[in-house]
C-alpha positions in Angstrom: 0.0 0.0 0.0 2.9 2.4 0.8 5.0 1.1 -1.9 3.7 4.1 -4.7 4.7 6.6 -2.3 8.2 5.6 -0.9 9.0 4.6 -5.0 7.8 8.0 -6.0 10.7 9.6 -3.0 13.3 7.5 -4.1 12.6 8.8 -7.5 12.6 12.2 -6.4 15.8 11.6 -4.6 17.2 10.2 -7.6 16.5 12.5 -10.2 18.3 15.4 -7.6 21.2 13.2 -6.8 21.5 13.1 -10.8 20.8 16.9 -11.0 23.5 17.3 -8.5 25.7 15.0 -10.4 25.0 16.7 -13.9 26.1 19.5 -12.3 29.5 18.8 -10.6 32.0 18.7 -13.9 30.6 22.4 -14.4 31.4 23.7 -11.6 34.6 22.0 -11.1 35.5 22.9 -14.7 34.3 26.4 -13.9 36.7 26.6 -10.3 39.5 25.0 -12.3 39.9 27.5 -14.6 42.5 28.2 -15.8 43.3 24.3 -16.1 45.9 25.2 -19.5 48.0 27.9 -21.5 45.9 31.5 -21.5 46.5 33.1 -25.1 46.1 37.2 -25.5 46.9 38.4 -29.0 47.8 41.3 -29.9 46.8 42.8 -33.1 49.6 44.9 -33.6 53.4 44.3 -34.1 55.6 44.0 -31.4 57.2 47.0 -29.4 54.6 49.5 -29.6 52.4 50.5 -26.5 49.5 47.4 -27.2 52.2 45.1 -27.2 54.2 46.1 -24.4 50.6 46.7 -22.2 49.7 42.8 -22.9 53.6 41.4 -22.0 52.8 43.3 -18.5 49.2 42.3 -18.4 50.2 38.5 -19.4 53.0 38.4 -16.8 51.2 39.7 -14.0 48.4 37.7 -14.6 50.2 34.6 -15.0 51.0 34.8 -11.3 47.8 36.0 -9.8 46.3 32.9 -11.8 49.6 30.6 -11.3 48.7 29.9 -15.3 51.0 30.6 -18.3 49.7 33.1 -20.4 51.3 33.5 -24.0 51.2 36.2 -26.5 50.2 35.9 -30.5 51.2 38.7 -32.2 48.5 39.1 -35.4 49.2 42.1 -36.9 47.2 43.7 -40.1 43.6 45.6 -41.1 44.3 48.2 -38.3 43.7 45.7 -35.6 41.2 43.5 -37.5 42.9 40.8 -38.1 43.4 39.7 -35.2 40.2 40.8 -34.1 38.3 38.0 -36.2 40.8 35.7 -34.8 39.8 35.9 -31.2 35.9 36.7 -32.3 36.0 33.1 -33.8 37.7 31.6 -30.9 35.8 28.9 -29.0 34.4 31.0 -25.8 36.0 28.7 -23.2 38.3 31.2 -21.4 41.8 30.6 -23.0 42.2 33.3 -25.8 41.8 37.3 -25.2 42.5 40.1 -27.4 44.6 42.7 -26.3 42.2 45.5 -27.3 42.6 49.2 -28.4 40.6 52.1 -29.9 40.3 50.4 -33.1 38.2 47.8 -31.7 35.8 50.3 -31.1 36.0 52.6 -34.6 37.1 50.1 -37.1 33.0 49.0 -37.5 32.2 53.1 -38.1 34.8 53.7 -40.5 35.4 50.4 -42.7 33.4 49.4 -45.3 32.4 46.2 -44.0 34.4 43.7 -41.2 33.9 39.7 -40.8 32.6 40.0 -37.7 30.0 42.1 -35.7 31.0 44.2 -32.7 28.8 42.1 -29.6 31.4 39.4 -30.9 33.7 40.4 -28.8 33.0 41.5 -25.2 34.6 44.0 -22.4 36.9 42.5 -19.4 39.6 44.8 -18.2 41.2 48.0 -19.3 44.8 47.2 -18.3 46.3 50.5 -19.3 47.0 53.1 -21.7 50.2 55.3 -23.3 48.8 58.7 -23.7 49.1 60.5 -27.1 51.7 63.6 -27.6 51.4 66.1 -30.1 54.9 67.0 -31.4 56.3 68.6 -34.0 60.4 68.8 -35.3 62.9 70.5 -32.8 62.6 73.8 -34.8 59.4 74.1 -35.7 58.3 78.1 -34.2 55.6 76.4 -31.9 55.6 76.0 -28.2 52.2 75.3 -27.6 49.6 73.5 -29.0 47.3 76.4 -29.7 50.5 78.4 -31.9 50.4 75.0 -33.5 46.2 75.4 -34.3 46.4 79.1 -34.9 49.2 78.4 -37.6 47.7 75.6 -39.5 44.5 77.6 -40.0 46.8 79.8 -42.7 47.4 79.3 -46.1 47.2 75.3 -47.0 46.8 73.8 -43.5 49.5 71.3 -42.2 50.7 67.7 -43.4 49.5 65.9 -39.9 51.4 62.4 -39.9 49.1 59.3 -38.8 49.3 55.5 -38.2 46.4 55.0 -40.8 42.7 55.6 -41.1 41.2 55.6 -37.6 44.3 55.2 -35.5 44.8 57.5 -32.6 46.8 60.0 -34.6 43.8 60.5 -37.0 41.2 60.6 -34.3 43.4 64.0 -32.8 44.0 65.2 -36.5 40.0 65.2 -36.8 39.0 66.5 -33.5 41.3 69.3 -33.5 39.8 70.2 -37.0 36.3 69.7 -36.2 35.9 70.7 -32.2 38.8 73.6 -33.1 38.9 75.0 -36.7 42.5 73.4 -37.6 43.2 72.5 -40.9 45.0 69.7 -40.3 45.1 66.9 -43.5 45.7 63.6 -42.3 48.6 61.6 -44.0 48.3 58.0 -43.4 51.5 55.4 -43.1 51.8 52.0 -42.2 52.8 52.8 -38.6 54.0 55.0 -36.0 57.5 54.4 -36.3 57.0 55.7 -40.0 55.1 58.6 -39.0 57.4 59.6 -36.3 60.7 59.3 -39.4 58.4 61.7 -41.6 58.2 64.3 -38.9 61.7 63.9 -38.0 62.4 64.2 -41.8 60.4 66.9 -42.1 58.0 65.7 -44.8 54.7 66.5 -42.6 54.6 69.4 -39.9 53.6 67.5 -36.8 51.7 63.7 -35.5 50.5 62.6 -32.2 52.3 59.9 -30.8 52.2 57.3 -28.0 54.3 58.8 -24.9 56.5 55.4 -25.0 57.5 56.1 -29.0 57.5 60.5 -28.9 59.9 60.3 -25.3 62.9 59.2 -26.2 62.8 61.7 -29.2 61.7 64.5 -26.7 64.2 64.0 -23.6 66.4 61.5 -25.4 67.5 62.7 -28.6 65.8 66.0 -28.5 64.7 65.6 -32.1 60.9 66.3 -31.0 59.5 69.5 -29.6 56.6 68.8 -27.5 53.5 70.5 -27.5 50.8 68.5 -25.6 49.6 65.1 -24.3 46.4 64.5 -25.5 45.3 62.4 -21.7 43.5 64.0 -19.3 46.5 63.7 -16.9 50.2 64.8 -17.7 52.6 62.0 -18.5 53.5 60.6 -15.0 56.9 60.1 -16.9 57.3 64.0 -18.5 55.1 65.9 -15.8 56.3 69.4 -16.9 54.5 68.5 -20.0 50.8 69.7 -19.9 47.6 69.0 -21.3 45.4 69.7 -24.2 42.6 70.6 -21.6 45.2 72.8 -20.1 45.7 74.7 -23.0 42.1 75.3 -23.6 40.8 72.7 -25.7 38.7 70.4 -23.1 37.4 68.3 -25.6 41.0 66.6 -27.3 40.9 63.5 -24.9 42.3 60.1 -26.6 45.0 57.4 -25.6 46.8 54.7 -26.9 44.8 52.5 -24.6 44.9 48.7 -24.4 42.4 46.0 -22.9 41.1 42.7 -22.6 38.1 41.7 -24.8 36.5 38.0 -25.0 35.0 36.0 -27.3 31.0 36.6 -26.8 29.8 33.6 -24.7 32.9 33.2 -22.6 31.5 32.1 -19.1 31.0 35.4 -16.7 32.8 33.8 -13.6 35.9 33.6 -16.0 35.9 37.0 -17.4 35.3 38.2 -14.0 38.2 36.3 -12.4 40.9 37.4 -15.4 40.0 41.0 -14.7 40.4 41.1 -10.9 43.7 39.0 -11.6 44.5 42.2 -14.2 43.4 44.2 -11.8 46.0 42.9 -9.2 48.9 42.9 -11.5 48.4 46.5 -13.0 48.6 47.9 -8.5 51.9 45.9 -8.4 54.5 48.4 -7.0 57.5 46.5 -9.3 54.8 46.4 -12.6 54.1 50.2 -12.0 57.0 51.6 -11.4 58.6 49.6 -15.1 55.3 50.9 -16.9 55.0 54.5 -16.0 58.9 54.7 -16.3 58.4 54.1 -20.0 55.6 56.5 -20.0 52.5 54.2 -19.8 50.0 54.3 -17.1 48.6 51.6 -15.6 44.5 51.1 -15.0 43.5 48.0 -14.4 39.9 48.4 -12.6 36.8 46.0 -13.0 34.7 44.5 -15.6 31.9 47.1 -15.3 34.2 50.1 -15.1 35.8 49.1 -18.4 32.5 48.2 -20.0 31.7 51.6 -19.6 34.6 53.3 -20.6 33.7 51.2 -23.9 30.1 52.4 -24.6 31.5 55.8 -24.0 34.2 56.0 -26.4 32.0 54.6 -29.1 29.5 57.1 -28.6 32.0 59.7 -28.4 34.3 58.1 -31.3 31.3 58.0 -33.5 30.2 61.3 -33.1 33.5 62.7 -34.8 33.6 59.7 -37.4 30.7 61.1 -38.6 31.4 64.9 -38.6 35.1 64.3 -40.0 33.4 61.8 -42.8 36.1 59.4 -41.9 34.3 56.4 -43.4 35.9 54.6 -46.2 34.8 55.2 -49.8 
């Protein structure tokens, strides 16, 4: 008579037991992470600012997670290729890009890209190299605004950048839309080629990142610096100041670098890589090397950086579309 009843609680019993057991590799999978080699690739060639903010990020991390973590160098398409490489990685936690502006404008400006934007999603700012403005040793400008004020004369200035939509570009376009410069933007492969046509005198000025445009300005004294383009001076260069200093608030870009993730990458791991970012990015030895080069590191959380990402596109976009920097 009681038999129905006592099967029907061993049932029940059952099925959670196998609930419980369904749900054990999960978790441990999700706790063991990360159980192999973490890959960040970098989209850029090695030795500029992206590349040098992912070997700190990747080393720091590696202890916090006691994990190796590798870097892929995948330069090519302003940061696309390796873009797609990481947006058509399997989400499972073990390959990052080592993000910059480009992830954000590419989409605005190119005519089309093989893969969609929420393909790739927000983990960790790690840090950024802010942009100066310089010009050759003898140029007659000491400021940034002499340097404005001048181009608006005659033909406007040759303005050196790292190619359509680089950081370079972005402050060539601002200054001429938020500030009346006439500033044409020259586009070269890179920013070591830029930074040899100003030094050769072929174009009257580019913005570079701090670690490339120091050694020219307190090394060789080949540059003459007119402003860093961050909202902060150069931690490195203090005596340098601002754009927003010298009266144009609204000429704010870096050379910043990040962590983006496949889309579908489990939360708990995204969340665990950027406090482990996080950590390496406040260590005394790792801050001290970076902002001696003339980077400065962020680190931060998940959300922070998510937001920092939905505010640059908005504010990216706005000048994309008043500058027409679309390609034809």
């Amino acid at each position: 008579m009681h038999f129905p009843r006592l099967s029907s609680m061993a049932c029940t019993a059952a099925a959670a037991a196998t609930a419980v057991a369904c749900m054990l590799p999960l978790t441990a999978q999700a706790q063991a992470w990360p159980a192999k080699t973490i890959r960040f690739v970098v989209p850029f060639s090695s030795g500029g600012a992206n590349d040098l903010l992912a070997r700190a990020a990747a080393e720091g991390a590696a202890k916090v997670l006691e994990q190796s973590v590798i870097i892929e160098n995948r330069p090519g398409a302003g940061g696309s290729l390796g873009a797609e490489l990481v947006a058509r990685s399997a989400p499972d936690g073990y390959t990052f890009l080592i993000s910059a502006a480009g992830v954000i404008s590419n989409s605005m400006i190119k005519k089309s890209l093989p893969f969609k934007d929420e393909d790739l999603v927000p983990v960790v700012m790690i840090g950024l190299a802010p942009s100066v403005v310089v010009v050759p040793k003898s140029a007659p400008y000491d400021n940034l605004r002499d340097f404005v004020e001048a181009s608006k004369k005659g033909a406007g200035f040759n303005f050196a950048t790292a190619g359509t939509g680089s950081t370079p570009h972005f402050v060539a376009e601002m200054l001429n839309v938020k500030y009346g410069a006439r500033l044409q933007p020259i586009p070269y492969k890179s920013g070591s080629e830029s930074t040899t046509a100003v030094l050769g005198g072929q174009v009257e000025g580019t913005s570079e990142a701090s670690i490339i445009a120091l050694p020219h300005i307190r090394g060789d004294g080949k540059f003459k610096a007119l402003a860093t383009t961050w909202t902060q001076r150069i931690s490195a260069y203090p005596q340098l100041s601002t754009a927003v200093e010298q009266g144009f608030p609204e000429l704010q870009i870096a050379h910043w670098a990040g962590l983006h993730a496949p889309r579908g990458t489990p939360a708990d791991i995204l969340n665990k890589l950027a406090a482990a970012v996080d950590k390496a990015m406040r260590e005394p030895a790792t801050v001290a090397k970076l902002k001696g080069m003339g980077i400065e590191p962020i680190g931060g959380t998940r959300a922070e950086f998510v937001k920092f990402v939905d505010a640059e596109r908005k504010r990216l976009g706005e000048i994309v579309k008043a500058a027409q920097m679309q390609e034809k």
